[in-house]
C-alpha positions as CSV (number, residue, x, y, z in Angstrom):
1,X,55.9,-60.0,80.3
2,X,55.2,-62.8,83.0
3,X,54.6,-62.1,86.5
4,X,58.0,-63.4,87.5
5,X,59.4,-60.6,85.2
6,X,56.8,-57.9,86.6
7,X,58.1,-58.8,90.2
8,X,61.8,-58.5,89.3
9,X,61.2,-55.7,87.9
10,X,59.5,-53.6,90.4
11,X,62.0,-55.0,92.8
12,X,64.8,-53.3,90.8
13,X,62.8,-50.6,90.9
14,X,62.4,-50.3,94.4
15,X,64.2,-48.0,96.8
16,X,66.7,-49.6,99.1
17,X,67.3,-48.7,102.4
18,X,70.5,-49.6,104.7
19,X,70.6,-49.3,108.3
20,X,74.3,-50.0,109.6
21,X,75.1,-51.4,113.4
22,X,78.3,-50.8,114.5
23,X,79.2,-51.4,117.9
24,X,81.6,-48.6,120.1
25,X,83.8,-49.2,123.9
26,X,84.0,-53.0,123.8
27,X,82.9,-56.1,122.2
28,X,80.1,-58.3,123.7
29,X,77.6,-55.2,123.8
30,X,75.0,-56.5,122.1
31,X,74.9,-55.3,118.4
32,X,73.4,-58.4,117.3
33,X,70.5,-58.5,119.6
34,X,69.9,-54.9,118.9
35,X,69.9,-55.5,114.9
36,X,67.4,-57.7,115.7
37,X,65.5,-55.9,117.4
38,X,65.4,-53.2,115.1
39,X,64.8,-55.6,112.4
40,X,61.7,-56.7,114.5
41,X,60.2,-53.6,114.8
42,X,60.5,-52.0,111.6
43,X,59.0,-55.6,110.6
44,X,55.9,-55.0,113.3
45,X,55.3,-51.3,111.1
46,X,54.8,-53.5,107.8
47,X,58.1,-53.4,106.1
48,X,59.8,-56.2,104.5
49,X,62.8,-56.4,106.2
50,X,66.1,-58.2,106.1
51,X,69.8,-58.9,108.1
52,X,73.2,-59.3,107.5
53,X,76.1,-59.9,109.6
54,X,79.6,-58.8,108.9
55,X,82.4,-60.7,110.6
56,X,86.0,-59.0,110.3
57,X,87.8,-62.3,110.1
58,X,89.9,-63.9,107.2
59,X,88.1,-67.3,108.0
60,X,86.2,-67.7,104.5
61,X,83.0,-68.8,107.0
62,X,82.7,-69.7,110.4
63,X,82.6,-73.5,110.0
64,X,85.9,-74.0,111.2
65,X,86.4,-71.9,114.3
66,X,86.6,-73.6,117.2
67,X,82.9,-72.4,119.5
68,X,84.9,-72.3,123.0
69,X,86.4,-68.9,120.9
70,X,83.7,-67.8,118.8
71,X,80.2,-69.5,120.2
72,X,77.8,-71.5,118.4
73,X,77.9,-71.9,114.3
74,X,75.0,-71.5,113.0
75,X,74.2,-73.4,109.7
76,X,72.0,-71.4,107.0
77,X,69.3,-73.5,105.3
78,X,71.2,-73.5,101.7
79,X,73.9,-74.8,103.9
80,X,76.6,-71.4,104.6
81,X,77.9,-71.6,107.8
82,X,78.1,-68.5,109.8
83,X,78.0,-66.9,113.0
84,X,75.5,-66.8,115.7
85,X,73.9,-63.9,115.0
86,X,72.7,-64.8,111.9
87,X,70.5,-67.4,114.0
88,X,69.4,-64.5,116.2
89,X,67.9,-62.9,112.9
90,X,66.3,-65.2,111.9
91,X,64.2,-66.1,115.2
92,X,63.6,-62.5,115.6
93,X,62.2,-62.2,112.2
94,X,60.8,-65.7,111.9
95,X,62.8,-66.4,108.5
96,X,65.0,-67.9,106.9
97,X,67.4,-65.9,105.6
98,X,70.1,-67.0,102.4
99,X,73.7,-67.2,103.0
100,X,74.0,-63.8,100.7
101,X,73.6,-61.8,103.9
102,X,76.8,-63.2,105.5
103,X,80.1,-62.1,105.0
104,X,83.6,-62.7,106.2
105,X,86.6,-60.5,105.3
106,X,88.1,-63.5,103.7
107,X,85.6,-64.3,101.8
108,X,85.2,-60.7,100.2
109,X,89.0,-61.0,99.6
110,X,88.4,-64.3,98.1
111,X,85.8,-63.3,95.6
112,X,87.8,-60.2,94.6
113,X,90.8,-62.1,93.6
114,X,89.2,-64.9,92.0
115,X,87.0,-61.9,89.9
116,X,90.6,-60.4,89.2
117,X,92.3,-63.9,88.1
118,X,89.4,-64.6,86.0
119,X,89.6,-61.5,83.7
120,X,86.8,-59.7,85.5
121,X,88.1,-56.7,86.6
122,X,89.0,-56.4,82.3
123,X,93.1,-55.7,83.3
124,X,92.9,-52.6,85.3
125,X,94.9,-52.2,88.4
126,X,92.5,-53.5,91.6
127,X,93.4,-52.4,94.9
128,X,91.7,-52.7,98.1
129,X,89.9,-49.2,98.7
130,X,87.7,-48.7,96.8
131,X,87.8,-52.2,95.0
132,X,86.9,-54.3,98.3
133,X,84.0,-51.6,100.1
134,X,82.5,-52.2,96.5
135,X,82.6,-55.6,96.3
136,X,81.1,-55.4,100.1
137,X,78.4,-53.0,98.6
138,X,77.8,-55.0,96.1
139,X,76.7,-57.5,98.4
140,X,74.4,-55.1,100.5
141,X,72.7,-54.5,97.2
142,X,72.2,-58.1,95.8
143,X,70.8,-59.1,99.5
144,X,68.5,-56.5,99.0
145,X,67.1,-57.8,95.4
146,X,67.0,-60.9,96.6
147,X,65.0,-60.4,99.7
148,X,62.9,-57.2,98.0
149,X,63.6,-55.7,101.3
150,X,62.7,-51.9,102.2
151,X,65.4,-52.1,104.4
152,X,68.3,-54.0,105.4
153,X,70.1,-54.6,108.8
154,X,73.8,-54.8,108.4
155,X,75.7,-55.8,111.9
156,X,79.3,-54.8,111.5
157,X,81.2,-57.1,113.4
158,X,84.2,-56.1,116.2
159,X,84.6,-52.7,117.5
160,X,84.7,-49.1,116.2
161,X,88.9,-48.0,116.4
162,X,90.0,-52.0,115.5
163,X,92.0,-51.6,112.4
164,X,90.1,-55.1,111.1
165,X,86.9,-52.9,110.5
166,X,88.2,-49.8,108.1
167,X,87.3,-51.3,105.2
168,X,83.5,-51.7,106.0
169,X,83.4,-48.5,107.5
170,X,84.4,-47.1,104.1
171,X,81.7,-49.4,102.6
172,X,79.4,-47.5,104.7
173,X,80.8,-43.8,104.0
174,X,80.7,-44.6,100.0
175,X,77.0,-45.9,100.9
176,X,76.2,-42.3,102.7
177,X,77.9,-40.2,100.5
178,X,75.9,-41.5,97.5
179,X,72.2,-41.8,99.0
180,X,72.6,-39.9,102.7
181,X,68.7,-39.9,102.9
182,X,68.5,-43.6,102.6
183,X,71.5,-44.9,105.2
184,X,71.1,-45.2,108.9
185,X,74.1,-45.6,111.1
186,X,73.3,-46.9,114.8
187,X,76.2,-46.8,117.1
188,X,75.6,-49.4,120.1
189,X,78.1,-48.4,123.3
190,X,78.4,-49.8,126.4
191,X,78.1,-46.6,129.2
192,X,79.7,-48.3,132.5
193,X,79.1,-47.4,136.1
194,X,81.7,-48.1,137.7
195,X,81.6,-49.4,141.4
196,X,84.2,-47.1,142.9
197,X,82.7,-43.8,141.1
198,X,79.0,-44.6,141.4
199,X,77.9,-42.9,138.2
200,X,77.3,-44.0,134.7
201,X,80.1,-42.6,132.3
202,X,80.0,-41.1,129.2
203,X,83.4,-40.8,128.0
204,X,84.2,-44.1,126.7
205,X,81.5,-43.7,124.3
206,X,82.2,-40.0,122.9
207,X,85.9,-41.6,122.4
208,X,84.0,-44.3,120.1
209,X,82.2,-41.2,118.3
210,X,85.0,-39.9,117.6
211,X,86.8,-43.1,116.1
212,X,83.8,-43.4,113.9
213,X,84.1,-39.9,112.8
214,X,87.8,-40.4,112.0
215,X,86.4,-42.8,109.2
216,X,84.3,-40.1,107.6
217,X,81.0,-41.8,109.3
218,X,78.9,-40.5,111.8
219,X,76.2,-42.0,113.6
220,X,72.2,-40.7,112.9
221,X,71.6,-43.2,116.7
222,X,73.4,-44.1,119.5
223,X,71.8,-47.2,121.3
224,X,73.0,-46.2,125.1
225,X,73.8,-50.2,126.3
226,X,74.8,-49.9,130.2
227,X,73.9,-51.4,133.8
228,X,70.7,-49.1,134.1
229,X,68.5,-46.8,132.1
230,X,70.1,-43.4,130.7
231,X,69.3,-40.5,132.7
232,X,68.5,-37.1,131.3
233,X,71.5,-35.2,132.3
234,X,73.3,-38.4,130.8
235,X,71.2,-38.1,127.4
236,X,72.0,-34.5,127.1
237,X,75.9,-34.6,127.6
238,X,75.9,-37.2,124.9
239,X,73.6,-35.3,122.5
240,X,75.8,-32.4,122.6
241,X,79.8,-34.3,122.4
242,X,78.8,-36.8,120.1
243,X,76.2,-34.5,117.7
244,X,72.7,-36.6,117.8
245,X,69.8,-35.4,118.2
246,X,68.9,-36.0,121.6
247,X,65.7,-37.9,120.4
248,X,68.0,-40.6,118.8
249,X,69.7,-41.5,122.1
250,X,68.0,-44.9,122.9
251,X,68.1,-45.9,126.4
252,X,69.2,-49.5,126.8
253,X,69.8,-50.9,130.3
254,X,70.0,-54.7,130.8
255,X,66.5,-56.5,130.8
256,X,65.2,-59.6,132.1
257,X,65.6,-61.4,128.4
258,X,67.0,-60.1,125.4
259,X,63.2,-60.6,123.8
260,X,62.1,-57.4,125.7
261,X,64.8,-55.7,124.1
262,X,62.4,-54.7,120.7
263,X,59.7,-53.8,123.4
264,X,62.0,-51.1,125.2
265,X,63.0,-50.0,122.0
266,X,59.7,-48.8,121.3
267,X,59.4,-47.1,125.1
268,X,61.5,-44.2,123.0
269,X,59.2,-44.2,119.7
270,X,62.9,-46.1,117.9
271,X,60.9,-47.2,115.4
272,X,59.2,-43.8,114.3
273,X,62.7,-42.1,114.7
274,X,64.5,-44.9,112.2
275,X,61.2,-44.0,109.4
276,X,61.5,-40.5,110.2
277,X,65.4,-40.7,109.2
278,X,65.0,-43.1,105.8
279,X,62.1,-41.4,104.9
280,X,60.3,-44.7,105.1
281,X,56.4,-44.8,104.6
282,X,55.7,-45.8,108.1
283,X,51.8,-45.1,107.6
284,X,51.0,-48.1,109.7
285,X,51.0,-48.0,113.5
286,X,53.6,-50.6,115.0
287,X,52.0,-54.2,115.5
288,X,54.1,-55.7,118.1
289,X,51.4,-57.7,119.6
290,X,52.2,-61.6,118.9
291,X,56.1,-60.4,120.1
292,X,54.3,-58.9,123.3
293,X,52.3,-62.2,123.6
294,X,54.7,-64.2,123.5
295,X,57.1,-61.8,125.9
296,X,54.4,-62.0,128.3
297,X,54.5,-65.9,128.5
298,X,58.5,-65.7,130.3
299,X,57.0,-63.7,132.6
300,X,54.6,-65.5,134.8
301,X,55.1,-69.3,133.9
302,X,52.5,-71.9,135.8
303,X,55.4,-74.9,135.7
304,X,59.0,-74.6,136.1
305,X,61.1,-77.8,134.4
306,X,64.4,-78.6,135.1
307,X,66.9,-79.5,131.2
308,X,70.4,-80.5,131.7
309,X,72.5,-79.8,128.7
310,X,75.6,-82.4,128.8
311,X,78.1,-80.9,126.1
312,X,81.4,-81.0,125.1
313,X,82.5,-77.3,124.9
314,X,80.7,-75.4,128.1
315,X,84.7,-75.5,129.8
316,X,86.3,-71.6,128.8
317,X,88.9,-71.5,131.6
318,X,87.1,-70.7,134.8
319,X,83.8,-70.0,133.4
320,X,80.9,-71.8,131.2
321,X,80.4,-70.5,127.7
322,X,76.8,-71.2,127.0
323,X,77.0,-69.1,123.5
324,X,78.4,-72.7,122.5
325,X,75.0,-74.2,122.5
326,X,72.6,-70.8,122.0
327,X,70.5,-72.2,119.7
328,X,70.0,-75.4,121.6
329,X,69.0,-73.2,124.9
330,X,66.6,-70.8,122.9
331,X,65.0,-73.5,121.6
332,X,64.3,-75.1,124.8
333,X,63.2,-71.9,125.9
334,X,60.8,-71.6,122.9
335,X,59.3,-75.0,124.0
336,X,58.7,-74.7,127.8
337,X,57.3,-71.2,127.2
338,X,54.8,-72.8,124.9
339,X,53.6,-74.9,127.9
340,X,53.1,-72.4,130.2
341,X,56.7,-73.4,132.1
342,X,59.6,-72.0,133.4
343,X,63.3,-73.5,131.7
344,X,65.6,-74.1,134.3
345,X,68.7,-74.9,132.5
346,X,71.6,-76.7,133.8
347,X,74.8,-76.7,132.0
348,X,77.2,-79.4,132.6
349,X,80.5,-80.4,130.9
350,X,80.7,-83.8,130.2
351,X,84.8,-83.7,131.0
352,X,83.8,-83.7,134.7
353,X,81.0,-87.0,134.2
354,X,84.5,-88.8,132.5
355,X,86.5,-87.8,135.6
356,X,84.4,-88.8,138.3
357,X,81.5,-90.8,137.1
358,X,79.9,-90.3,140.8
359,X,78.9,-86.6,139.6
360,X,76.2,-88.6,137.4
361,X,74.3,-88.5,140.4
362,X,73.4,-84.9,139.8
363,X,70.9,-85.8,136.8
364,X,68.4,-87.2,139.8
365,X,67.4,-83.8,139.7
366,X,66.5,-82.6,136.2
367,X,63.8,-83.6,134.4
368,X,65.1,-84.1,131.2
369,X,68.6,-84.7,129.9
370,X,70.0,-83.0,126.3
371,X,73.3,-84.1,124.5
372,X,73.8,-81.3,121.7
373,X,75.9,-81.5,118.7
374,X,80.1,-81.8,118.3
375,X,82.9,-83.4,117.1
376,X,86.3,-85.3,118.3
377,X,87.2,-87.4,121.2
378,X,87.3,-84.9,124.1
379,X,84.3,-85.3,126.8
380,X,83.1,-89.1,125.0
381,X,83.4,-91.2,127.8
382,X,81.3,-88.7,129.7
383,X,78.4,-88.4,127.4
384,X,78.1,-92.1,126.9
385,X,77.5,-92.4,130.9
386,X,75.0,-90.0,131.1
387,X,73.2,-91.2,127.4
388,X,73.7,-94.8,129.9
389,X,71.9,-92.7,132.8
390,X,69.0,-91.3,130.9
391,X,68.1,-94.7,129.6
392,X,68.5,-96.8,132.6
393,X,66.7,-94.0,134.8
394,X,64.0,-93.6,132.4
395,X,64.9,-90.0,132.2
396,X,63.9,-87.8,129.0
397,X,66.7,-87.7,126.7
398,X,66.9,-86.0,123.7
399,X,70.3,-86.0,121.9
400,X,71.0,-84.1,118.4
401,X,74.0,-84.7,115.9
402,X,76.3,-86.5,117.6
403,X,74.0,-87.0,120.4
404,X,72.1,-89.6,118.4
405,X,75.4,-91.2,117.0
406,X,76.8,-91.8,120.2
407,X,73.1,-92.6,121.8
408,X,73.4,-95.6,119.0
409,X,77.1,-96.7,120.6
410,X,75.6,-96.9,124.0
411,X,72.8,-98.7,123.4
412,X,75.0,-101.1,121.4
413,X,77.6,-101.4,123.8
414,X,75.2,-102.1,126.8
415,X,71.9,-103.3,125.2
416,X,73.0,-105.8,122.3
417,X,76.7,-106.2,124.0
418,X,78.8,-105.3,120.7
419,X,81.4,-104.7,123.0
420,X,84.1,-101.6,122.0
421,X,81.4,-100.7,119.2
422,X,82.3,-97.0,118.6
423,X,82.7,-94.4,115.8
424,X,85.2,-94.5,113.2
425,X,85.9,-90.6,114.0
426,X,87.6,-91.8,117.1
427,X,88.7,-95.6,116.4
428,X,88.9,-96.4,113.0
429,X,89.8,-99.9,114.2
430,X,87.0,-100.5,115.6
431,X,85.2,-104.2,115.6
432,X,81.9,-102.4,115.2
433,X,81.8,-99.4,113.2
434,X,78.3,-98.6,114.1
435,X,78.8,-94.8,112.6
436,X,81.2,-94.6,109.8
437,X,82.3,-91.2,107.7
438,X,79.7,-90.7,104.5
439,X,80.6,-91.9,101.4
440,X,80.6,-88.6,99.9
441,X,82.5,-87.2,102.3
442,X,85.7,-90.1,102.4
443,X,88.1,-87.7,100.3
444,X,87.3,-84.7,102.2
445,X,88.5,-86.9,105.5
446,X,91.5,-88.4,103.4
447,X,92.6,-85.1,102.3
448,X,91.6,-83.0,105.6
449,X,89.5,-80.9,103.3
450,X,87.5,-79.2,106.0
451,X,86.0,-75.8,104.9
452,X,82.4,-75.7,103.9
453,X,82.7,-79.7,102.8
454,X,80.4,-81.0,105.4
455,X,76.8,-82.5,104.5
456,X,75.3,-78.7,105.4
457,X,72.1,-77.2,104.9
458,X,68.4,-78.1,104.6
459,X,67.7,-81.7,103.0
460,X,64.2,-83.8,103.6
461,X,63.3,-86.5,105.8
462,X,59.9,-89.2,105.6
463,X,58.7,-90.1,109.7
464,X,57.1,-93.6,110.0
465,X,53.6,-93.2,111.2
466,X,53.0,-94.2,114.8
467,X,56.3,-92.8,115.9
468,X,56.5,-90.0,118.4
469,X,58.6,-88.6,116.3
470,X,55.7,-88.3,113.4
471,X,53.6,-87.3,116.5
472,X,55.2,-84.2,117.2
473,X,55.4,-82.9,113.7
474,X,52.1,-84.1,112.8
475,X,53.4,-85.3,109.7
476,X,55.5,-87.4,108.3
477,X,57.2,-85.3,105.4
478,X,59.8,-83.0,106.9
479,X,62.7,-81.1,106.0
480,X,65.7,-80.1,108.4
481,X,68.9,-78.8,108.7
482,X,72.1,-80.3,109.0
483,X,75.8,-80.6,109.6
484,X,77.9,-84.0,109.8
485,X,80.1,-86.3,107.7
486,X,79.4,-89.0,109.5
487,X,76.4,-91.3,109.5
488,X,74.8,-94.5,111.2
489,X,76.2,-97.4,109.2
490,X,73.9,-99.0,107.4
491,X,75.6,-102.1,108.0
492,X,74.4,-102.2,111.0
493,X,70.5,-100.8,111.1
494,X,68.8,-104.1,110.8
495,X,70.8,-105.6,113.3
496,X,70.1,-102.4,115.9
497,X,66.2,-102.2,114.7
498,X,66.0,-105.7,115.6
499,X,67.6,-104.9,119.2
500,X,64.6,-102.4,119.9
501,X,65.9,-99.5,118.7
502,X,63.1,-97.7,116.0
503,X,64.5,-95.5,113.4
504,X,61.6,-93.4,113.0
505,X,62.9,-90.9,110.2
506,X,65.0,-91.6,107.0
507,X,65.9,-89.9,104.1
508,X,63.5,-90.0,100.8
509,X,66.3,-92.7,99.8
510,X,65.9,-95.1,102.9
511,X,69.8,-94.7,103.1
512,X,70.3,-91.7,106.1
513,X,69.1,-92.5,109.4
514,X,67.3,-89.1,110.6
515,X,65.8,-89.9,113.7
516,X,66.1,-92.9,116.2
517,X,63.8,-93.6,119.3
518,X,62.7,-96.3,121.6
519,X,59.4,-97.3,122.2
520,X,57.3,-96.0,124.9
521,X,56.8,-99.2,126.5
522,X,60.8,-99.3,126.9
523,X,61.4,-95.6,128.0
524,X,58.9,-92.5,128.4
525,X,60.9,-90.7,126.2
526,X,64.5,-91.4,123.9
527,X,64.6,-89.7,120.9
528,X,67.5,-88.6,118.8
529,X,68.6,-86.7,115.5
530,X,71.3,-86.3,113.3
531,X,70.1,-82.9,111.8
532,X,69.9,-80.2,113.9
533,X,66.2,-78.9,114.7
534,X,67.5,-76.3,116.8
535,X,68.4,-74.3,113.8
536,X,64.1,-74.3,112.8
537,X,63.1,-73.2,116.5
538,X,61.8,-69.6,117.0
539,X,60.2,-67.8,119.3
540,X,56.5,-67.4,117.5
541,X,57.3,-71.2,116.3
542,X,59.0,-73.8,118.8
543,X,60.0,-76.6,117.0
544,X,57.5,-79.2,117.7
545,X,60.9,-82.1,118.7
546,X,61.8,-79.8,121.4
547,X,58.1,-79.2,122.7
548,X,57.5,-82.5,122.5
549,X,61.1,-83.3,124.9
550,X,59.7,-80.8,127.1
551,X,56.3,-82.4,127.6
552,X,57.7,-85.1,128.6
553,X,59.7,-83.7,131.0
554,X,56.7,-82.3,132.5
555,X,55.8,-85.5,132.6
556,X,58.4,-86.9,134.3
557,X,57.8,-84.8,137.1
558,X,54.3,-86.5,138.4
């Protein structure tokens, strides 16, 4: 027997444990960050520990939801798109993490018919309880093997009493009833104060309990999310309605950052409590040290630096939805705590640089300008003023996806006058097709075949040497993740390296243009990517692009 064998077998040997997040009172209460957070601090006492995320929706994956309704999509390195969350597990845990642990109720629904049409089920009658909680079960388990995790973090999207959820919730009871001393429920409600009464109520959430009860489930924790910390006499009342032990009411008042969150957590020994319950070896004493380092860093920074994110999708009626771009903001976080300074983010919607192109103005004050990712014609005209602003003002820019493809219009437009150059995505007439649709993903356009078709996931990159971008990496070998169908037409590259532009990373095949820049001589710093780097950054890791941006809007400021 090998030692591949040996280790699958041992991990089929190994005892699994589940800890389920279910959130009570409203959505938006923070179920994801607290699965992280839990996942970080069973993590910090040694364990191997890994995430899911259940969504209740019948979209097979969350590629195409529009973000202004659901916030960012985050793209998984073997290329599943999914929601946000699964991002926030993966910084918290600082790994990646395979698109096993994401599920959508379509996508359950889909496999279970397509097992059924193919014979699989061997002719019997299949119905949807228990035959859909199993195939979700199912899943729990094989994202178990396949992370050889003690214990997995499932996040059960929506809210306790929405009729959307019923079928997980019965995943979970099938889950208890067979192994009760190695499943964890944690409830997550929201305790208001409201303004006109002037005390925090407890009501909403013994409702919730009671909902969850209704589904033969009943939470071990309830993680007590409100305006300010739980008092005692609020602790008690809910110990004794809602049966938890008092012990397992976790205070959870807002914080400064959601990256104190695991830190609080352990101000009521959460940790100990969650071992305690799964009968966990928790021998060794939490290590939350290099999460407390870094914690310690937003505190106090020396600097304060000044990013102005120009997207498409910030406009949600009367208010900006900044979930859009959440990995793009972490990650600038990530970077300007690394250099000791303070992120001062300014979100602008490039709508309102298209109306009145004297608003421009406004980027006098930043010290660095980002264009993140997007698709479609809404908002163009406005980010190809301010790509024209950055440039001509010698601002830092740094633009990603379809940041870089329209950084290549403008500078062909304005720099080597290929007047109405554009993207075929918008005008497939155009002159100058400077970015043009894939080859491999023409029929998917033709046909409108949109789901999961894009060029997504993790695929490899060579850097020329000399180039900031090989600077920042210290390498020139990279690998990053992506999601597009179209691309810089190669047409065109000689033509635009000729013009001054450098296109500092390729793929292995010389045929994908990763990375374009100009020279430092020409501008202190223009750099631009068609993957997304966003998706790498982390807490304990910034991703060295972004540090680099950052740096040199430091820079910019002397």
């Amino acid at each position: 027997m090998d030692k591949k064998e040996i280790r699958f077998k041992r991990a089929q040997n190994k005892t699994r444990n589940y800890i389920f997040v279910v959130g009570g009172v409203m959505s938006g209460v923070g179920k994801g960050i607290t699965a992280s957070s839990i996942a970080q601090i069973l993590q910090a006492r040694g364990l191997s520990v890994t995430a899911m995320k259940i969504d209740p929706y019948i979209n097979v994956d969350a590629g195409t939801m529009n973000p202004t309704e659901h916030g960012e999509v985050f793209v998984l390195g073997d290329g599943l798109e999914t929601d946000q969350d699964m991002g926030n597990y993966e910084r918290f845990l600082n790994i990646d993490i395979p698109g096993i642990n994401y599920m959508t109720t379509g996508s359950v629904y889909r496999d279970v018919i397509e097992k059924e049409r193919s014979g699989g089920y061997k002719g019997r009658n299949v119905e949807v309880v228990p035959d859909i909680p199993l195939e979700v079960i199912s899943r729990f388990e094989k994202a178990a093997e396949a992370a050889d995790a003690d214990v997995v973090i499932v996040e059960i999207g929506g809210t306790v009493g929405e009729y959307q959820g019923v079928l997980f919730l019965e995943a979970i009871r099938m889950m208890k009833a067979r192994a009760p001393e190695h499943v964890a429920v944690v409830m997550v409600s929201y305790l208001p104060v409201p303004g006109s009464v002037g005390e925090m109520k407890t009501k909403p959430t013994q409702t919730a309990v009671r909902a969850l009860n209704s589904a033969g489930v009943f939470a071990d924790f309830i993680v007590a999310r409100g305006p300010l910390p739980l008092d005692e006499k609020r602790k008690d009342k809910i110990a004794q309605f809602c049966n938890v032990k008092r012990e397992h009411i976790i205070s959870a008042p807002d914080v400064a950052s959601v990256y104190d969150v695991p830190l609080n957590f352990e101000k009521d020994n959460f940790s100990k409590h969650l071992c305690e319950v799964l009968h966990l070896p928790c021998t060794k004493e939490s290590d939350i040290s290099a999460w407390g380092r870094f914690v310690q860093k937003t505190k106090k920074p020396k600097h304060a630096v000044t990013i102005a994110v120009v997207g498409k999708y910030f406009s949600s009626g009367d208010f900006i939805l900044s979930d859009v771009y959440l990995s793009v903001l972490e990650a600038i976080k990530y970077s300007a705590y690394s250099l000791n300074a303070k992120p001062i983010i300014r979100y602008f919607s490039s709508l309102d640089f298209e109306k009145d192109p004297k608003k421009l103005n406004v980027l006098s004050e930043v010290d660095g300008i980002l264009v993140p990712g997007g698709f479609g014609t809404t908002g163009i005209d406005g980010i190809l003023a301010t790509i024209t602003y950055a440039r001509t003002k010698k601002i830092p820019y740094f633009g990603i996806c379809y940041g870089m493809q329209l950084a290549v219009i403008e500078y062909a437009r304005n720099v080597l006058k290929m007047k109405d150059a554009h993207t075929v995505e918008i005008n497939p007439k155009t002159p100058f097709p400077l970015i043009d649709v894939m080859e491999t993903q023409r029929d998917n356009v033709k046909t409108q075949n949109l789901g999961g078709t894009m060029r997504l996931g993790e695929y490899p990159a060579h850097l020329k040497k000399g180039t900031i971008a090989a600077a920042a990496y210290k390498k020139t070998e990279i690998s990053e993740r992506h999601r597009h169908r179209y691309e810089v037409n190669n047409t065109y590259v000689e033509r635009i390296t000729e013009g001054g532009v450098i296109f500092s990373g390729a793929s292995p095949t010389g045929d994908l243009m990763e990375i374009l820049e100009l020279p430092k001589t020409t501008h202190p710093y223009f750099v631009a990517t068609q993957f997304h780097p966003e998706f790498h950054a982390r807490p304990l890791a910034p991703h060295p692009l972004f540090t680099a941006f950052l740096a040199a809007a430091l820079t910019q400021q002397s």
